[in-house]
C-alpha positions as CSV (number, residue, x, y, z in Angstrom):
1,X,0.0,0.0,0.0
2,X,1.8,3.5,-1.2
3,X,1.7,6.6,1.0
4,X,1.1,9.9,-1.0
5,X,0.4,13.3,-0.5
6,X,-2.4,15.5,-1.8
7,X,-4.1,19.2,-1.6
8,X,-7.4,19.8,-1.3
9,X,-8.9,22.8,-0.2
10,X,-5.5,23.9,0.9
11,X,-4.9,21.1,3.6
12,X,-2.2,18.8,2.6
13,X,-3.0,15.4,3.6
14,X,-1.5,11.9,3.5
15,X,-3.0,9.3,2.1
16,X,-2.4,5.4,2.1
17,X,-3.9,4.4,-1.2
18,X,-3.6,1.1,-3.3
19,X,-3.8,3.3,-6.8
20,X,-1.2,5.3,-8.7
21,X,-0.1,8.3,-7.6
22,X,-1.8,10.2,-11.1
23,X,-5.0,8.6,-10.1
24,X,-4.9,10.3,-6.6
25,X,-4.0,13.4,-7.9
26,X,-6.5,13.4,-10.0
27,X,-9.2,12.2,-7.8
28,X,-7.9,14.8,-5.3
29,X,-8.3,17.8,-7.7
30,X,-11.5,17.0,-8.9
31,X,-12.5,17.1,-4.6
32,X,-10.9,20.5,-4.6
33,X,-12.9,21.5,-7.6
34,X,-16.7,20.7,-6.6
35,X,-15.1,21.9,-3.0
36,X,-14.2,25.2,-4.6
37,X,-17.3,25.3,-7.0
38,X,-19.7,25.1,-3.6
39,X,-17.6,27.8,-2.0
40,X,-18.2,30.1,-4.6
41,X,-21.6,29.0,-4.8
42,X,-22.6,29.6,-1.1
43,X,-20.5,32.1,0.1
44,X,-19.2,32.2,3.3
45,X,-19.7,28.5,4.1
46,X,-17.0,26.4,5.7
47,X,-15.0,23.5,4.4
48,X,-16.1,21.4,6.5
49,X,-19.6,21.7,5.0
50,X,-18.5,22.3,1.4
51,X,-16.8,19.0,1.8
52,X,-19.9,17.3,3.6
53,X,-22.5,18.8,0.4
54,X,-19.7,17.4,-2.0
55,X,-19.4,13.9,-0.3
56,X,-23.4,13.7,0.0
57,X,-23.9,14.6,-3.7
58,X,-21.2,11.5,-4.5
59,X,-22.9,9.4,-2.6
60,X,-26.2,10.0,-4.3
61,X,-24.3,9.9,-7.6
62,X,-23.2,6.9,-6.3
63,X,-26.4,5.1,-5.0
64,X,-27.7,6.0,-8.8
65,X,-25.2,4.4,-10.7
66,X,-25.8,1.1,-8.5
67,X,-29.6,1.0,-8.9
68,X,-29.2,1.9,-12.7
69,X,-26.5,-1.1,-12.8
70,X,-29.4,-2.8,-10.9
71,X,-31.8,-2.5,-13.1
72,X,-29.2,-3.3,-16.1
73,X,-28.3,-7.0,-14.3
74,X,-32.0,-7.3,-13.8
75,X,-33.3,-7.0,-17.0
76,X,-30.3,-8.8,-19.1
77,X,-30.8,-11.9,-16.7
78,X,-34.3,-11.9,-17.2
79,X,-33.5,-11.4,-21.1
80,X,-31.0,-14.2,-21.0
81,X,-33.0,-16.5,-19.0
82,X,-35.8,-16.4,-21.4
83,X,-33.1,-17.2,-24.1
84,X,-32.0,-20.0,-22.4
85,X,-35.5,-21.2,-22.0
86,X,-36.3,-21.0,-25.7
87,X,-33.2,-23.2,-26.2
88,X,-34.3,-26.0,-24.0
């Protein structure tokens, strides 16, 4: 497991990761992006809840991307069990 370093929102951080270092980096600017994208959306509002909005709004793109894979599983298994049937 690697140890890296990253910026977001100005705070340095350390993070024990089992990616590359370019995939951290990148995953750490696109944080300090939506971060800074709330901030100037809000205002005076802390990090703390800029980061709390951004990780909510990931975790509902999150919990949509599983039901839509959902969904996907479900209706190619039901597609392909009906194909199997029709073989048999």
């Amino acid at each position: 497991m690697a140890v890296n370093r990253v910026k977001i929102s100005g705070y340095e951080i350390q993070v024990r990761h089992d990616t590359t270092p370019e995939r951290l980096t990148r995953l750490a600017s696109w944080i300090d992006k939506l971060i800074r994208e709330k901030k100037e959306k809000f205002g005076k509002i802390s990090i703390a809840r800029c980061a709390l909005l951004v990780a909510l709004e990931l975790a509902d793109k999150l919990d949509q991307q599983r039901d839509n894979l959902s969904e996907e599983f479900a209706q190619k298994l039901k597609r392909l069990t009906g194909e199997i049937n029709e073989v048999i």
